[in-house]
C-alpha positions in Angstrom: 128.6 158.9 213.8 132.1 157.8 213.7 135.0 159.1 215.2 137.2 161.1 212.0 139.9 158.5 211.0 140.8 160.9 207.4 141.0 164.3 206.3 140.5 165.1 202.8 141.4 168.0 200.6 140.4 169.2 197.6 143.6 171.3 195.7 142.7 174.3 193.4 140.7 176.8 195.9 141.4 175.2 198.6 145.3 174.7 199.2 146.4 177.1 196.2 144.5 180.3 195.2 144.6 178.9 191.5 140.8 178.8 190.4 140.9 182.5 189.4 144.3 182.4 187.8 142.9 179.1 185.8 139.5 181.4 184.9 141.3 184.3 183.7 143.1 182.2 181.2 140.1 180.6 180.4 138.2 184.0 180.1 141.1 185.4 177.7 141.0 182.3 175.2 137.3 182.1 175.0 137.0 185.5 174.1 139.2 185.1 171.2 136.4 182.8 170.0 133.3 185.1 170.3 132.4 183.4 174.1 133.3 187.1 176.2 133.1 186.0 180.0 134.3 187.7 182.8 136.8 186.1 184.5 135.3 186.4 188.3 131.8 185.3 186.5 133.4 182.3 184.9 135.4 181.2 188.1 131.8 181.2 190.1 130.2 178.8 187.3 132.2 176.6 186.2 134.8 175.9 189.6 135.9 172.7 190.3 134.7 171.1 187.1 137.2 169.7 184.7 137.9 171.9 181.3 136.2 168.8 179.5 132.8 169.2 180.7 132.9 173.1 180.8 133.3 172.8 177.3 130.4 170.5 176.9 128.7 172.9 178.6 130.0 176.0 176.7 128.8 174.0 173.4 125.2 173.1 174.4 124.9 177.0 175.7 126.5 178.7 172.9 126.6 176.0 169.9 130.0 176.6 169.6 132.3 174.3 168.4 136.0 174.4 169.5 139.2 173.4 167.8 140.3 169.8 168.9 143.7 171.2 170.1 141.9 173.9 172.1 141.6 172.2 175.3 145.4 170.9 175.4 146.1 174.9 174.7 144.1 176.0 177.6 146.1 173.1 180.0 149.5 174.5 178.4 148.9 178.1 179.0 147.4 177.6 183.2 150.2 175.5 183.9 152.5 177.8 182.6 150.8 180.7 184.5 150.3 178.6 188.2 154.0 177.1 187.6 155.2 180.7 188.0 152.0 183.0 189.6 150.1 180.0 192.3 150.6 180.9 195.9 149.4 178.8 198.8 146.2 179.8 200.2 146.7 181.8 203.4 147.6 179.1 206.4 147.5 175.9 204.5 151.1 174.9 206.2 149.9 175.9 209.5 146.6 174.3 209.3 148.1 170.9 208.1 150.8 171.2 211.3 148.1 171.2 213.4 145.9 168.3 211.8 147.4 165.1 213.2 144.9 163.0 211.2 145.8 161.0 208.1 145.5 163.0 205.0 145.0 163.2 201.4 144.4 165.3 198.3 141.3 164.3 196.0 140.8 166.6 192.9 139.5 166.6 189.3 143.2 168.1 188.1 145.7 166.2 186.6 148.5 164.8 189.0 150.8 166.9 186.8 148.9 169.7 187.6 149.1 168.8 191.1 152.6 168.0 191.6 153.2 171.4 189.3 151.4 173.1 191.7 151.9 171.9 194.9 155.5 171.5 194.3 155.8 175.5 193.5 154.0 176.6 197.1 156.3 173.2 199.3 153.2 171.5 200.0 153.9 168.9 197.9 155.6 166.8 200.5 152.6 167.1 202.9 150.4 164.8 201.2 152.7 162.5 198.4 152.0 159.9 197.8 148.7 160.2 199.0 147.3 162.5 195.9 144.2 161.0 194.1 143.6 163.0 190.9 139.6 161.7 189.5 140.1 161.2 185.8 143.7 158.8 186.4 141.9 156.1 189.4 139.3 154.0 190.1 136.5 154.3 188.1 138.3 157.7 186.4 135.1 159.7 186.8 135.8 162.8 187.9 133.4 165.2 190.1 130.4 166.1 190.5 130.5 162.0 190.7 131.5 160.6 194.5 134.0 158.1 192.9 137.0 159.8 193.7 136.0 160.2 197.9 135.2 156.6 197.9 138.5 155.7 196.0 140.5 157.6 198.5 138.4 156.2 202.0 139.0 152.3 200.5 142.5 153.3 200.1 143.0 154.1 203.7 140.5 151.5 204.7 137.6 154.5 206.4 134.2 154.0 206.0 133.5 157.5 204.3 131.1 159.0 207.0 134.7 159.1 208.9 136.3 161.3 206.7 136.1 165.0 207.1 136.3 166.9 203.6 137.2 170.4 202.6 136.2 171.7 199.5 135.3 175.2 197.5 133.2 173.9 194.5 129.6 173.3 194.7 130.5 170.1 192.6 133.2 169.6 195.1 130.7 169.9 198.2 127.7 167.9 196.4 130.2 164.8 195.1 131.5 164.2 198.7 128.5 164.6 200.1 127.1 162.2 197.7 130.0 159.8 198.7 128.9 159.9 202.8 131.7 162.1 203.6 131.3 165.2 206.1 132.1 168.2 204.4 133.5 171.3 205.2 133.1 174.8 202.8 135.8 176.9 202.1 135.6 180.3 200.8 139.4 181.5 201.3 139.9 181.6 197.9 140.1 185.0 195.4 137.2 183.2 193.5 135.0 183.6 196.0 131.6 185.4 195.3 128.3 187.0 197.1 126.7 183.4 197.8 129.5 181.2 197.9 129.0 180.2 201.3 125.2 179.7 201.3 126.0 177.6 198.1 128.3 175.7 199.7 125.5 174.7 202.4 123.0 173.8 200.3 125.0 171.5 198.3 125.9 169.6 201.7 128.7 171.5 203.6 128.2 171.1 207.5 129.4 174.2 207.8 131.5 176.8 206.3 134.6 178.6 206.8 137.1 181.3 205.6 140.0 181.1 206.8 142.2 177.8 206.7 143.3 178.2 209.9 140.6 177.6 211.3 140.1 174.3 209.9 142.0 172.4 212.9 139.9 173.5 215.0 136.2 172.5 213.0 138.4 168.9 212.6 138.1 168.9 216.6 135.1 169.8 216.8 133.4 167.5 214.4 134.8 165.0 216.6 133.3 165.7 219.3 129.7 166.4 217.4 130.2 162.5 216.6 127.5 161.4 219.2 125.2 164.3 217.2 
């Protein structure tokens, strides 16, 4: 197993506590057209996966059909709220001081989005330009689909089994697996739910972990596990 040459984040849940802030918008506007979700509930479903295909989803579930500005409505109103209510997950800075790797952000958000968010908690400067948003390169799929890990390992010229990935979706977890990436769980996030770890391990994650700071140290240890 290769030595780790790149260290790759996923955003929303993972860097910034926004998944729960995006869900609760998303709860509120759906209820306004007869879909009533909780907010926790919908966060646990649908995390990671871009508003696009949630409302695929919502439409073959339901049969409901939404209004075609309903989707740019959504965007407007969670960047309105993350732009002023997103905080950094609890020891992103300190983790990333400690990480001496190479690193990058791959996520299904917008790079708006990013930069909106990332730029409100200072982390933006940790990782520009090196911020691969799925549906804007390579092949523009976005996750579940491994196109976005690969993208970001020919970028820095890695053969993917040498990049260590962190991620809180299932989709997250399952799409870098897919890609030959190792794969760290992380369930710091407010989103989190009764499962969430074991979900996370069944999708792919190596292992699993809580707390961000200790991330350096699983990014040493996987090193060492590369004889394993």
């Amino acid at each position: 197993m290769p030595e780790p040459l790149l260290v790759i984040f996923d955003c929303d849940g993972v860097l910034v506590d926004s998944e729960i802030i995006a869900a609760a918008v998303q709860a509120e506007m759906l209820t306004e057209h007869g879909i009533e979700v909780d907010a926790a509930e919908f966060a646990t479903r649908y995390a990671g996966l871009t508003w696009p295909l949630v409302m695929e989803r919502l439409t073959a579930e339901t049969g409901t059909r939404f209004p075609e500005d309903f989707s740019a409505r959504i965007d407007a109103e969670i960047d309105r709220r993350l732009g002023s209510d997103v905080e950094e997950i609890a020891g992103a800075r300190t983790a990333l001081d400690l990480i001496a790797l190479p690193r990058c952000i791959c996520s299904n958000s917008s790079s708006q989005r990013l930069e909106l968010e990332l730029e409100h908690v200072g982390l933006w400067d940790y990782f520009h330009p090196h911020i691969f948003s799925a549906p804007e390169v390579g092949t523009r799929k976005v996750k579940p689909a491994p196109d976005v890990f690969l993208h970001a390992c020919e970028a820095f010229g890695v053969s993917p089994r040498a990049a260590i990935v962190i991620e809180d979706s299932v989709h997250g977890v399952a799409a870098a697996s897919t890609a030959g990436c190792r794969v760290v769980g992380f369930t710091g996030g407010r989103h989190t739910h009764l499962g969430h770890a074991e979900s996370l391990s069944e999708s792919g994650a190596e292992t699993v972990i809580s707390r961000l700071a200790d991330f350096p140290a699983v990014v040493t240890a996987f090193a060492r596990w590369q004889d394993a």
